[in-house]
C-alpha positions as a Markdown table, in Angstrom:
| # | Residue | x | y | z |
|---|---|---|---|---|
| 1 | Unk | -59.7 | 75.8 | -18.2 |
| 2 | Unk | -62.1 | 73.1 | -17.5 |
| 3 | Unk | -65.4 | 74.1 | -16.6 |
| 4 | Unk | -66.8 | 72.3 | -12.9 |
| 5 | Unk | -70.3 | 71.6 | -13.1 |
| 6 | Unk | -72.5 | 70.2 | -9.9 |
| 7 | Unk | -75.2 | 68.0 | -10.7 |
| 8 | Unk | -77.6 | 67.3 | -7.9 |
| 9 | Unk | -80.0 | 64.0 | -8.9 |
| 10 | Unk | -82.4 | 62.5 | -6.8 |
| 11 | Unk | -82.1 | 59.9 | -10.1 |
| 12 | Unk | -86.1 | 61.3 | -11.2 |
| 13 | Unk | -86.7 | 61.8 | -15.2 |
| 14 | Unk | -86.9 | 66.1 | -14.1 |
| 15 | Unk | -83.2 | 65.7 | -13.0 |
| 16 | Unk | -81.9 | 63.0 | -15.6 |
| 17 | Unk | -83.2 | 65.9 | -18.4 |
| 18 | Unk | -81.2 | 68.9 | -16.5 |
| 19 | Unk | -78.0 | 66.4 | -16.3 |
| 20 | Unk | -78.9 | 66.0 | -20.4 |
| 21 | Unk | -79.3 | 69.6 | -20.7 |
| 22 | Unk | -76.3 | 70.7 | -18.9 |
| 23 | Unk | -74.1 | 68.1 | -21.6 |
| 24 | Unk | -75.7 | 69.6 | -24.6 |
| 25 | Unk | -75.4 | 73.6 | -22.5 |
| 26 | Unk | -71.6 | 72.8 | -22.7 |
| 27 | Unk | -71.0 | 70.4 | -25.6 |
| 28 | Unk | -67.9 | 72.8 | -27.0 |
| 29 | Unk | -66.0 | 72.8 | -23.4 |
| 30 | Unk | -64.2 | 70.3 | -21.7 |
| 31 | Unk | -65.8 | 70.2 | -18.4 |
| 32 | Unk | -65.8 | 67.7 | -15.1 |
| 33 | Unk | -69.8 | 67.0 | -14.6 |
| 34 | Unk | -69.8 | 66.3 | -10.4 |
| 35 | Unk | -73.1 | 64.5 | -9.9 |
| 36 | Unk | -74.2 | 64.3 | -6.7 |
| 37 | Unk | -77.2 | 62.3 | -4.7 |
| 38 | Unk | -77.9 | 63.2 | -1.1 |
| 39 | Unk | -79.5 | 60.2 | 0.9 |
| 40 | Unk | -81.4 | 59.8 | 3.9 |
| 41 | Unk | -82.1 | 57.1 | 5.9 |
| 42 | Unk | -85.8 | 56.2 | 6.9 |
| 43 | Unk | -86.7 | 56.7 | 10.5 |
| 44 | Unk | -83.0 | 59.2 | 11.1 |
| 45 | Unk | -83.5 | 63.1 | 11.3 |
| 46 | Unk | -80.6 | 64.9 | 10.1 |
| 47 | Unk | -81.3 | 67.9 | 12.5 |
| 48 | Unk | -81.1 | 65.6 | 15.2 |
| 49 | Unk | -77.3 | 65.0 | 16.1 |
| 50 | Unk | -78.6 | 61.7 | 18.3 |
| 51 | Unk | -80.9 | 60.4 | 15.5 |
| 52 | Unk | -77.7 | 60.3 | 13.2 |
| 53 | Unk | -76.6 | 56.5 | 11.9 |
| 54 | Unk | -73.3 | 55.4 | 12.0 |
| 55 | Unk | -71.6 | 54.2 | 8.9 |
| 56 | Unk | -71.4 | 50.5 | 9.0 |
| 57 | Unk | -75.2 | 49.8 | 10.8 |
| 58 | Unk | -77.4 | 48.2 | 8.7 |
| 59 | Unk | -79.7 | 50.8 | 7.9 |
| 60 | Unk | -77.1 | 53.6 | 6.5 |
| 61 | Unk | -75.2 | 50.9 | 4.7 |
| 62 | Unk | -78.5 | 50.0 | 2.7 |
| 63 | Unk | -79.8 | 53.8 | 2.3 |
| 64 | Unk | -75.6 | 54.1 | 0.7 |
| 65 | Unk | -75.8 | 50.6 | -1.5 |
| 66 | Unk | -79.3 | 51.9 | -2.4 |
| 67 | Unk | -77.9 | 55.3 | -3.9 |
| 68 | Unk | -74.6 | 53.7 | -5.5 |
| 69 | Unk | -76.8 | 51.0 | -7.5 |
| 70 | Unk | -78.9 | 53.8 | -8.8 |
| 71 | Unk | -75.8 | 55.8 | -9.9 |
| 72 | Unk | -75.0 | 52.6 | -12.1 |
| 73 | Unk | -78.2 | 53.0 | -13.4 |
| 74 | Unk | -77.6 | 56.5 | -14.3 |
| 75 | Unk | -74.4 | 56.2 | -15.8 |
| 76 | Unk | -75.4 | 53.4 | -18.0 |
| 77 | Unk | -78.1 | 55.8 | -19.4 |
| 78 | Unk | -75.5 | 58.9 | -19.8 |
| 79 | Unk | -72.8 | 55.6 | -21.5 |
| 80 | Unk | -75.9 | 55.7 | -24.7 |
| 81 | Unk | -75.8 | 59.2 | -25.5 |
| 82 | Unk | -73.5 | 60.3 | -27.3 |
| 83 | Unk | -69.4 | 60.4 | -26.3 |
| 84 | Unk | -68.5 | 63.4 | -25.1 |
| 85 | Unk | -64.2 | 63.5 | -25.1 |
| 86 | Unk | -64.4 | 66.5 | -23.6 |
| 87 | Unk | -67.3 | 65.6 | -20.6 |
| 88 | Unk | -65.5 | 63.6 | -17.7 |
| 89 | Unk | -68.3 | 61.8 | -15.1 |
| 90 | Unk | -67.9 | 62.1 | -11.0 |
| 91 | Unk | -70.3 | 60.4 | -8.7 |
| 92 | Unk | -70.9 | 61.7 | -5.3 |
| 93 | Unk | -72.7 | 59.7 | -3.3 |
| 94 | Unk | -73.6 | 61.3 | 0.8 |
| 95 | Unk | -75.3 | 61.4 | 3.6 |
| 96 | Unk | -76.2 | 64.8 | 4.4 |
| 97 | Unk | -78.7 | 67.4 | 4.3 |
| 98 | Unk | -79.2 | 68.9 | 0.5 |
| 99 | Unk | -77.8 | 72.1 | 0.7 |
| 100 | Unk | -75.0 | 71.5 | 3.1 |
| 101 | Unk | -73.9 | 68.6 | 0.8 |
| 102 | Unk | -74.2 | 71.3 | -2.0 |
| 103 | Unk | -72.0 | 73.4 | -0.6 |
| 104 | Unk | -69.2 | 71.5 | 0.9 |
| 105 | Unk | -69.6 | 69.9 | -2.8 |
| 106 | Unk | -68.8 | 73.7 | -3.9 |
| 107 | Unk | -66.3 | 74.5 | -2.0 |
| 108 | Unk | -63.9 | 71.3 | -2.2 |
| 109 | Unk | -64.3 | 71.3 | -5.7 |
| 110 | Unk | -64.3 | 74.5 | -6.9 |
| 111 | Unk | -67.9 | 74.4 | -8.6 |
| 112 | Unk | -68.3 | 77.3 | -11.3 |
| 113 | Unk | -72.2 | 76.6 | -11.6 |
| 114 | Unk | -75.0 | 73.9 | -10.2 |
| 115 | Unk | -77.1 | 72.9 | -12.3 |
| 116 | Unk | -80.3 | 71.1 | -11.4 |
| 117 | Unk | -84.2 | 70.3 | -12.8 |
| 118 | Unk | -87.3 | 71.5 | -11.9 |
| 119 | Unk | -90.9 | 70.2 | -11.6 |
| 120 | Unk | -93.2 | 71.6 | -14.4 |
| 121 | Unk | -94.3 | 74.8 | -13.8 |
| 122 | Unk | -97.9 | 75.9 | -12.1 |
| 123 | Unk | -99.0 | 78.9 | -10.4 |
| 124 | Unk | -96.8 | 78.3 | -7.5 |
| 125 | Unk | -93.5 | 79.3 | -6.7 |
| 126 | Unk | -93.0 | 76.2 | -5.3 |
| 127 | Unk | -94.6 | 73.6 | -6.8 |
| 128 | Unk | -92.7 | 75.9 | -10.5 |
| 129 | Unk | -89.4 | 75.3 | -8.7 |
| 130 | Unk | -89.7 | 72.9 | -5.9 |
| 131 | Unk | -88.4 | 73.4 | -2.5 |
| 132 | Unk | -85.4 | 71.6 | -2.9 |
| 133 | Unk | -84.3 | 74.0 | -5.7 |
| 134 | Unk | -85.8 | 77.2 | -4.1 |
| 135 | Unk | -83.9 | 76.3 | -1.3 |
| 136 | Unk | -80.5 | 76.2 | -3.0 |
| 137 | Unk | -81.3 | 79.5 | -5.2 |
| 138 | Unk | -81.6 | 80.9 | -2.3 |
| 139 | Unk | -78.8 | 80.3 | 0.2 |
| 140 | Unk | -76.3 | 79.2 | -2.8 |
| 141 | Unk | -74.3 | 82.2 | -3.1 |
| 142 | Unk | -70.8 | 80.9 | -4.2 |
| 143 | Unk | -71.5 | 80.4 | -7.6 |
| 144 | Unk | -75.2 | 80.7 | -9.8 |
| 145 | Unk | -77.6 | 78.3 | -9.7 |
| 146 | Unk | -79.5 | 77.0 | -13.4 |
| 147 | Unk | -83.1 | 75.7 | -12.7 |
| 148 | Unk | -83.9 | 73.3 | -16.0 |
| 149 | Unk | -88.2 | 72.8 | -15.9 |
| 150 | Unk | -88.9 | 69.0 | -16.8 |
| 151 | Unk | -89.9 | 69.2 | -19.9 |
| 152 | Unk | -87.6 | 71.6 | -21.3 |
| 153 | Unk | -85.3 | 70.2 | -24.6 |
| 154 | Unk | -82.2 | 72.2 | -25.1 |
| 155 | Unk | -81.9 | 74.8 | -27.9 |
| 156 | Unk | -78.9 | 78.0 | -27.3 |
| 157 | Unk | -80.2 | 80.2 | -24.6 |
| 158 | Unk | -81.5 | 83.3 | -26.3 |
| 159 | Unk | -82.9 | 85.3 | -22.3 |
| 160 | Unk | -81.5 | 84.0 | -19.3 |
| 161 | Unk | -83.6 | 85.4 | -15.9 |
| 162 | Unk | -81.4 | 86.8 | -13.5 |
| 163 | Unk | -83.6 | 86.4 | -9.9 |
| 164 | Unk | -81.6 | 88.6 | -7.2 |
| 165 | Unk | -82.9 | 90.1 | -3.7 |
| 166 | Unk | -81.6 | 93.1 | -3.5 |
């Protein structure tokens, strides 16, 4: 069975070395990689239903062209690694908030693990993690969540930390 991986990229080096570290995590199994970006669009408040832009006005549609020209970017850097016949690429490309976009991306297709990068690490939980990530270890609970720090290279997992709240 094919393993479904999310990929949330805000397109930064941190996150371009977690995509990198998740095709090297499962180089033996055929998998469907689902990278997603979440965009905003300067000046609109997602947690203001009246301050949401339509589809089709000017500023949404250069926020959207903005985040698809970047995902060619990306995948022309993923095209020079090395083939993969058993990695197939999905872009998802949204306007949302990031954890709502996390989990719809979950739920519609069946995600078995997201896997995302981290800033380097300091004294602080959140400057180690970042909000963004904090945010989905937290309130993602349908499947787990691997935080990859920035500088990290990939070599076989010998201790994997198991964070829980109970």
């Amino acid at each position: 069975m094919d393993k479904r991986i999310l990929l949330p990229t805000d397109f930064s080096k941190n996150a371009l070395n977690a995509i990198k570290y998740a095709l090297d995590l499962y180089a033996d199994q055929k998998c469907d990689f689902y990278i997603l970006n979440v965009y905003q669009v300067d000046g609109y408040n997602l947690d203001n239903a009246m301050m949401v832009p339509e589809p089709g006005e000017r500023a949404f549609e250069a926020a959207k062209s903005r985040s698809e020209e970047r995902f060619g970017k990306l995948m022309e850097q993923l095209r020079l690694l090395p083939e993969n016949t058993k990695h197939t690429f999905h872009t998802i490309s949204t306007y949302n908030a990031l954890l709502e976009a996390v989990e719809d991306t979950i739920a519609k297709k069946d995600i078995d693990i997201v896997i995302m990068g981290t800033k380097d690490a300091s004294k602080s939980r959140t400057v180690i993690f970042g909000t963004n990530t904090i945010n989905l270890m937290e309130n993602v609970t349908e499947c787990p969540v691997l935080a990859v720090p920035e500088h990290i290279r990939f070599s076989q997992p010998k201790e994997i930390v198991f964070p829980t709240d109970y």
